[in-house]
N, C-alpha and C positions, 0 to 999 in steps of 0.2 A: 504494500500500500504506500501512503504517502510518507511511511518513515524508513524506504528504502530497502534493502534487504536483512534478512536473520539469518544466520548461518549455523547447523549441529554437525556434531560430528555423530556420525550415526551407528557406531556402535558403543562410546559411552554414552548416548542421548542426553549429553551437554551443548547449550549453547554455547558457539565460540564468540571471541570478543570480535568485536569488526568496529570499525570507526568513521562510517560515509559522514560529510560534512552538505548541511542547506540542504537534505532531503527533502521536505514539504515544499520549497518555491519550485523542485527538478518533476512534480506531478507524481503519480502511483506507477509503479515497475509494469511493468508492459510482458517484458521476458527477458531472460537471463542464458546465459551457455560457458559451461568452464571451458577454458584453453590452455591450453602447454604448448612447447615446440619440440624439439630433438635436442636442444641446448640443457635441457631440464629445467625449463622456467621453473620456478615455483607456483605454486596452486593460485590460479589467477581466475576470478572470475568475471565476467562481462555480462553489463545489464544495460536493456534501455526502457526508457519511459515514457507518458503519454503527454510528454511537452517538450518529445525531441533530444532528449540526454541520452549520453552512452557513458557509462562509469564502468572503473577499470578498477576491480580490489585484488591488490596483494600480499600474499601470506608469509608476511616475516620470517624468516630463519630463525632470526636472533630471539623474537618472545613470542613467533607461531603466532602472533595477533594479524588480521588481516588489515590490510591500512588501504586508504585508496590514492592511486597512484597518477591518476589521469583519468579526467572528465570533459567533455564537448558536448556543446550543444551542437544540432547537424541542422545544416538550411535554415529553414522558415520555423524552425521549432515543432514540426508536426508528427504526429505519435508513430514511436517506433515498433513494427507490428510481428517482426521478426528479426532477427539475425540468426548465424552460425557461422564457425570457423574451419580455416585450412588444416586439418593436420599434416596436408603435405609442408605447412610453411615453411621455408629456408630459414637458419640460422639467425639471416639479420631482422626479424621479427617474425609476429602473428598475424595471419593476413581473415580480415576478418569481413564477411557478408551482412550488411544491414537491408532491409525495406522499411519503409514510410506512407504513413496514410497518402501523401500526396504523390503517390506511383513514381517515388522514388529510392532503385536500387543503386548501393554505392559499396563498394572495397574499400576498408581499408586498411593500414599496417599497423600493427604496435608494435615500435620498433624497440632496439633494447638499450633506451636511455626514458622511457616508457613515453612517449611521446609519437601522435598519432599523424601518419600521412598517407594522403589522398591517392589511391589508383585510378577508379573512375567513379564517375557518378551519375548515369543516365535517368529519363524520366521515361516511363512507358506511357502508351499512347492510352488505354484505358483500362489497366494494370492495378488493383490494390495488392501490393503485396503479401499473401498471409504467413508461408512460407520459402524459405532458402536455402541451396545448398551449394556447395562446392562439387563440382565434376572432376575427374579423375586428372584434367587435362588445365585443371586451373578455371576454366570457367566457370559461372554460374547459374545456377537453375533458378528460377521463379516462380511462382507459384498466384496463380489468382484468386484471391477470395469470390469477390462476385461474378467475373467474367468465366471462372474453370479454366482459364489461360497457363498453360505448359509453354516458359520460354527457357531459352539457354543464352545466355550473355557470353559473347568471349572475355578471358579474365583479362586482354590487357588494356583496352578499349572500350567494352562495353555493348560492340554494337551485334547486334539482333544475329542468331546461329541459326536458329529455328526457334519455331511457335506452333502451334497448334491449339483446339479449345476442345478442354475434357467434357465428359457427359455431364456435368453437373456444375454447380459450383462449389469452393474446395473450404473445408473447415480448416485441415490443418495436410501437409503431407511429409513425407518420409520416404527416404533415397536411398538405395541398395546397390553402391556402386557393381561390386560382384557379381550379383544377379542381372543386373543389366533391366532397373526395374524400379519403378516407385508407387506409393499406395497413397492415396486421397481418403479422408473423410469425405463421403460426400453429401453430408448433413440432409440425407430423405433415407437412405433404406439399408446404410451401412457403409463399408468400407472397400475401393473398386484399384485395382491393379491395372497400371499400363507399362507400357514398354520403353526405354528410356529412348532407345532408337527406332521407336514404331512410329505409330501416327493415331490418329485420337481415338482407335476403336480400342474399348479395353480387353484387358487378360481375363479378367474374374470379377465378380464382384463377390463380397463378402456378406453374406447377409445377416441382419440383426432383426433382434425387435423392432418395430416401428416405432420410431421419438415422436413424444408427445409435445415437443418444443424443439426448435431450427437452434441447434444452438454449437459453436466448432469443437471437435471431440479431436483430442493427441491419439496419433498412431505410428507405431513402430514396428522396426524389425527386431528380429531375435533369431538364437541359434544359426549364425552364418546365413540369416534371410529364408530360413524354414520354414518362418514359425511369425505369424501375423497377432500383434499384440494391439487394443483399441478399446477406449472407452465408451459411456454413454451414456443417454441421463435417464437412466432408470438403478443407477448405483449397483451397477457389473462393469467389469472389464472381461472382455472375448478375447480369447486364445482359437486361432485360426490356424490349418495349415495351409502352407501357403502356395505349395505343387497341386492342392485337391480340392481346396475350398473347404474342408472340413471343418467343421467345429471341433475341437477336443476339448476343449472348458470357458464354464464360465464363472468368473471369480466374484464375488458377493462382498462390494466394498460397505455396503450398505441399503435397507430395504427398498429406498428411493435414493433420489437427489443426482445431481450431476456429477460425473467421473468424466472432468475435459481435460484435465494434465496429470501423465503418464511417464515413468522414465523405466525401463529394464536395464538392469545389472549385469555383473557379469554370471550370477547363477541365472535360475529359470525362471522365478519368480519375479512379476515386474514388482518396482516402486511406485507406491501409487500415493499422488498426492492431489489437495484439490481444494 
């Protein structure tokens, strides 16, 4: 919310100390994604929020408190609706994917004197970004809320790779570089698979319950992309397979209510928060 982020360490189930500064003028956290490099950053995390901030906390060596390191507001201040970052990054920083209510996607770096610089920053023609991903090759995927828009940016310029418009439109979605494959919420009937080099007719769809309310649900991969994990608002999360379309469970986070944010671990069991 407006007091910025809370952070536990989740097997003492203590809070850690964190220290963000002016969190109430930066608006309510929007979403969040950890980062590292191959240099062994330290446990860094990246949030943005709905007045256009992206803040940078990291986790001291020295008292393990996490401090924050660098903040920016982007453009015109308008709400940050996603990001994600490079794991392939190089050395000389964190190369990191934002979108923006106002259908703009932009790179950028945190470099390693923590200070952020600019790749690119296009605006899509009628694009709300929901989510983002990095491609194998450097560039980036986008993802359309209202439009169902599949586009790929190249990572050093920005300009347009392909596009196409999924069946729907997208609540939240999820990249499987390996499988060659990403899943959409597609907030009516469940959860639909396409093909990262196909074209807009899908793989599968996943089917759920019928929601009682339009509202965007987290979904992921699991198990090297086996294994199709997704919330929803009747307080389950569905365990899919993801070669059959089958159900194998359904997890009971509670008797109703909304299950929209999802994280899987590295066992089988997701983390389910919300």
């Amino acid at each position: 919310g407006t007091e910025g982020v809370k952070l536990w360490d989740t097997r003492s189930r203590k809070e850690l100390t964190c220290s963000p500064l002016n969190c109430e003028s930066r608006g309510t956290v929007s979403c969040a994604v950890w980062i590292t490099t191959r240099l062994g950053m330290a446990e860094t995390l990246c949030y943005g929020t709905g007045l256009g901030y992206v803040a940078f906390l990291w986790r001291s060596p020295i008292d393990m408190h996490f401090q924050e390191i660098c903040v920016r507001r982007l453009g015109s201040g308008f709400e940050i609706t996603c990001m994600s970052w490079d794991p392939t990054s190089s050395d000389a920083g964190a190369r990191i994917a934002i979108g923006t209510r106002d259908k703009i996607v932009q790179v950028l770096v945190l470099n390693t004197n923590s200070q952020l610089q600019a790749v690119f920053s296009v605006q899509l023609d009628n694009t709300v970004p929901k989510s983002v991903a990095f491609a194998d090759d450097r560039g980036v995927y986008a993802f359309g809320l209202y439009d169902g828009n599949f586009i790929k940016l190249n990572g050093d310029d920005g300009t347009v790779v392909k596009e196409y418009t999924c069946k729907s439109v997208i609540g939240h979605a999820a990249v499987n570089q390996k499988r060659g494959v990403f899943m959409v919420d597609n907030a009516a009937d469940g959860f639909t698979l396409y093909r990262l080099d196909g074209n807009e007719e899908p793989v599968r769809t996943f089917i759920t319950a019928p929601p009682s309310v339009s509202v965007p649900k987290q979904v992921a991969f699991r198990a090297e992309g086996r294994l199709i994990v997704g919330g929803s608002d009747n307080g389950s999360v569905y365990v899919f397979e993801r070669k059959t379309g089958k159900l194998l469970d359904t997890l009971r986070h509670s008797n109703g209510g909304l299950v929209q944010t999802i994280a899987v671990g590295i066992e089988f069991l997701p983390r389910i928060r919300y």
